[in-house]
N, C-alpha and C positions, 0 to 999 in steps of 0.2 A: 325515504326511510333511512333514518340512521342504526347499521348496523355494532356489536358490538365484536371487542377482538380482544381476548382472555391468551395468555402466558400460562404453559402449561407447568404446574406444579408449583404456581406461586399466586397472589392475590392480586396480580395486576391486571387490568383489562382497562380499555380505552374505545371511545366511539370512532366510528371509520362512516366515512358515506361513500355513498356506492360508486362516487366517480373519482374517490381519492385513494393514492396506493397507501398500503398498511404502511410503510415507512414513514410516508406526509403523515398521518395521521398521529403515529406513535409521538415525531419531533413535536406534531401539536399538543400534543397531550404530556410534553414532559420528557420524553422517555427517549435513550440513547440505544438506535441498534446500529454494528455499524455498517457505516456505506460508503459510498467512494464514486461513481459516475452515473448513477442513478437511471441510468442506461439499459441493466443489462447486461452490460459486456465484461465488468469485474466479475462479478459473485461476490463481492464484500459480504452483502447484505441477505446471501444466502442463506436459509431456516426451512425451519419443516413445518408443513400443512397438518397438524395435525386431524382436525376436522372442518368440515363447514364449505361450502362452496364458492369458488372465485372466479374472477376474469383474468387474465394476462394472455401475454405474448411470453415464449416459452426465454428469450435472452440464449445468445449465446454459450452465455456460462453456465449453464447446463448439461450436462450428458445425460445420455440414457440411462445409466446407473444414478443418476442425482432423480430422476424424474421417478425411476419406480421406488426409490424412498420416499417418495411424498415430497422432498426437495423443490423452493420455490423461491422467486426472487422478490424480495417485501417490495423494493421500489418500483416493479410492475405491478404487482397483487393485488388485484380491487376485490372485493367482497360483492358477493350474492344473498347472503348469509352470516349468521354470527358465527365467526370461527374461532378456533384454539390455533395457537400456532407456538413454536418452542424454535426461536433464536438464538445462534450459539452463543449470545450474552444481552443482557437487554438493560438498563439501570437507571435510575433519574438523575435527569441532566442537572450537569452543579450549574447554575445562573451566571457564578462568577468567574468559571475556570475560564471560559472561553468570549477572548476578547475582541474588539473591533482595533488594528492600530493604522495610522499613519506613518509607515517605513519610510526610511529613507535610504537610498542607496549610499552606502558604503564604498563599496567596491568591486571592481568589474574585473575578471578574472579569466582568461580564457585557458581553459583546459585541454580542450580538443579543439580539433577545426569548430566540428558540430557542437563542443559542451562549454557551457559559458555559468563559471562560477559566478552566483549572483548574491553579494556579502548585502545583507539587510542591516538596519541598525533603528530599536524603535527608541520613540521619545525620550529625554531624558526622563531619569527617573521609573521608568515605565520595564516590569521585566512581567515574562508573559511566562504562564506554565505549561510544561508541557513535558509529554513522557517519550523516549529514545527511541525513533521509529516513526514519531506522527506525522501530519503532514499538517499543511494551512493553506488557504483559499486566497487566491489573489481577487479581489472586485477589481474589475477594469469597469474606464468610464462608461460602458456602454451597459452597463450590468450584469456582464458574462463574467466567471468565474474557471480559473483556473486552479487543478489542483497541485503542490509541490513540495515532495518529504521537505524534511529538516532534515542537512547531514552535519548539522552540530550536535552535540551532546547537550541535554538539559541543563547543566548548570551553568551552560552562556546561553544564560534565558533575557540578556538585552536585546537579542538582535535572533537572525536566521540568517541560515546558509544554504542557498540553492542550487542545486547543478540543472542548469536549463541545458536541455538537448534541441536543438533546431531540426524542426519538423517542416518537411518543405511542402510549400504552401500554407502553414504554419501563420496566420497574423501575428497570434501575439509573439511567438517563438522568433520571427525572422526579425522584430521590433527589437528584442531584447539585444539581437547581433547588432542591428542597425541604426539603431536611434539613442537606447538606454544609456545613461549615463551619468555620471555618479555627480548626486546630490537630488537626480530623480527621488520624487513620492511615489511610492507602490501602498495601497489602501490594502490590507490583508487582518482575514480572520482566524482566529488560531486558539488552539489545537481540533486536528479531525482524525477520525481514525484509532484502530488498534491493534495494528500490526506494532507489535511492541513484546520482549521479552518475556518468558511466562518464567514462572518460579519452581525451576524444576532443578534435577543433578543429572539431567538426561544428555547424552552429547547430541551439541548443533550442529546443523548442517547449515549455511547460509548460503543464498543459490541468488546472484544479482545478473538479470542481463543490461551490460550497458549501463543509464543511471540511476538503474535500482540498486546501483552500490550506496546511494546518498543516504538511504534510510539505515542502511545496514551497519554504513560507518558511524553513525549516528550511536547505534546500539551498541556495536563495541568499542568506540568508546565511553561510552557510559559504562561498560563491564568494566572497564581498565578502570574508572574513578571509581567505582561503585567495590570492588574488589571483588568481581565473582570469578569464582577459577574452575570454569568446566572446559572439558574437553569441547575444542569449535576447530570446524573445517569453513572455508570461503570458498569455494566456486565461483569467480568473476566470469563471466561472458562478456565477449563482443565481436563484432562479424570481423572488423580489422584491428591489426596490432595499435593503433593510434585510440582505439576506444577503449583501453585499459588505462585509463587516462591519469592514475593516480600509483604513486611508490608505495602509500602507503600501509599495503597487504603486506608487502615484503620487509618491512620495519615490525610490525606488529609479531611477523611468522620470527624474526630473529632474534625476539626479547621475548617469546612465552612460548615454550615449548610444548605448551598442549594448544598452542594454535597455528594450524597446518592452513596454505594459503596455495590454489591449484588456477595460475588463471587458463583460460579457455580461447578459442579462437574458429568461429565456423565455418570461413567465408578465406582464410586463408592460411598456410603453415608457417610456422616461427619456432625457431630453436629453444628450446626448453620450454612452450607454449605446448598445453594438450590442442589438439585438432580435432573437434567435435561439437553437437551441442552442447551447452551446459549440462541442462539436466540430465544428458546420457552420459555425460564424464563423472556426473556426480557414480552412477549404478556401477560404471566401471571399475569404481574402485571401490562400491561397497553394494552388493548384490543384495543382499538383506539390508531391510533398514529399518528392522523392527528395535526400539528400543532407543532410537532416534528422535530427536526432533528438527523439525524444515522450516526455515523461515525462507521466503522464495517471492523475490522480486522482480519483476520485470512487464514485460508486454503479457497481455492477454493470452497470447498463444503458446507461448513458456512456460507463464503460469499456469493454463491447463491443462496442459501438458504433462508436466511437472508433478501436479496432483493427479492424475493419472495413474502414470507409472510409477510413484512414489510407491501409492497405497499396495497398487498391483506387488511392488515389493517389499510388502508387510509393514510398513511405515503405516503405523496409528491412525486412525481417520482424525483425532481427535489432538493429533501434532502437530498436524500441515498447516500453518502461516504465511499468508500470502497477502502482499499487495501488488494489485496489478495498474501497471499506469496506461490509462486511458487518453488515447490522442480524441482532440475533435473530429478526426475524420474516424474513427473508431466509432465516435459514439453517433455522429451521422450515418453512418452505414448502420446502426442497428434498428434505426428509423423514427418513427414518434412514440 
């Protein structure tokens, strides 16, 4: 029996069957909500049940306060029933935006021990769209798929710029250290995702652990060409001082005086380095965070974390931007 699955407050609705999650189903039918490891363990694809009954597994990225709002994750969510469900955005997929290319390696970069800039460069001719913050899907030969921001700005839409972190045990990660090398093809699909700038006068807060600086850099500099002039703070984290692995916060904090650059360090002390989590250095210097907005990248456990004690601190439920990046062994620990 194919059930139905209606958008509350608008005239969308789409067939689901009873052993497909509402996310499969929405992409079959058109329709963009967004997601990111389909796992579970983001919350990208978090929305509310409005009615109707379902099957899942509850995903990590849940809390208890998420669960007694009716709070549910589309890419688990199979239907029992026709249901309403109201996702924080949902829209028809443009056909054309989102391309298949054959990249070519560029340039190989190393960052850090562990972060390896990985410069992409597609076809000639060939420029892809995409908005400050997104990410894009590597196909490896085997059909697995890897997700990785963009920390280029959109208007160098020939190519992408990756910050691969080496995740030990990692295939494809310890590849990229080990084998990759420039004039490789990487097959990738692009743009995913909408962790991306929203259109407000509100001040940012940008909260990166490690190489969820890539998305973030991304976005501001897109504000620098785009000329938006709001008040924005950075928050970098990293457990040691070699994973702040870029100057480029303290170039940006020297040339715009309404952008304040604070990096972080958990794991060890460094002279003019705050010494704490991120997300708790952000509170430390701003206790209320009402009137705020959070864009907030990192692992799983930072990011919900982060959303947490954000809200707990009057920070908007309806501010909080987040991409959380998902290891394979992340998304295997959260099961089938």
């Amino acid at each position: 029996m194919t059930f139905q699955v209606s958008v509350q407050g608008t005239e969308l609705r789409f067939p689901c069957e009873p052993n497909e999650s509402v996310l499969d189903a929405a992409q079959r039918a058109g329709f963009e909500i967004p997601f990111s490891c389909r796992k579970g363990v983001c919350g990208t694809c978090k929305g509310r049940l409005v009615s109707g009954e379902t099957r899942a597994y509850a995903g990590d990225a849940l809390g208890d306060a998420d669960k007694a709002a009716g709070q549910v994750l589309f890419c688990n969510t199979r239907p029992r029933s026709d249901l309403v469900i109201a996702p924080r955005s949902i829209g028809k997929a443009d056909p054309f935006a989102r391309k298949t290319v054959d990249a070519r390696v560029f340039r190989l970069t190393r960052l850090a021990d562990d972060v390896m800039l990985v410069h992409l460069r597609f076809p000639a001719g060939i420029r892809v769209r995409f908005r400050a913050g997104q990410h894009l899907n590597l196909i490896l030969a085997n059909g697995e798929r890897r997700d990785f921001s963009m920390a280029n700005p959109p208007r160098e839409s020939d190519g992408a710029q990756l910050h691969i972190r080496h995740v030990p045990g990692g295939a494809f990660t310890s590849s990229v250290f080990t084998e990759l090398k420039r004039g490789d093809i990487l097959r990738a699909e692009i743009p995913f995702g909408d962790f991306m700038l929203r259109d407000s006068s509100k001040p940012i807060l940008f909260v990166a652990g490690s190489t969820g600086f890539a998305p973030i850099k991304s976005i501001i500099e897109d504000m620098v060409l785009m000329g938006v002039a709001r008040d924005a703070w950075l928050y970098w984290g990293a457990r040691r001082q070699p994973g702040l692995y870029s100057e480029l916060p303290k170039k940006w904090a020297s040339q715009n005086p309404r952008f304040k650059y604070v990096p972080v360090l958990s794991d060890e002390a460094a002279l003019g380095i705050r010494h704490n989590l991120v997300h708790r250095a952000v509170l430390e210097d701003h206790p209320s965070l009402a009137g705020f907005e959070a864009y907030v990248c990192g692992v799983p456990a930072m990011t919900q974390a982060a959303h947490s004690e954000f809200l707990a601190a009057g920070l908007p439920r309806d501010a909080f931007f987040a991409d959380a990046f998902v290891t394979r062994a992340d998304v295997a620990a959260a099961g089938p």
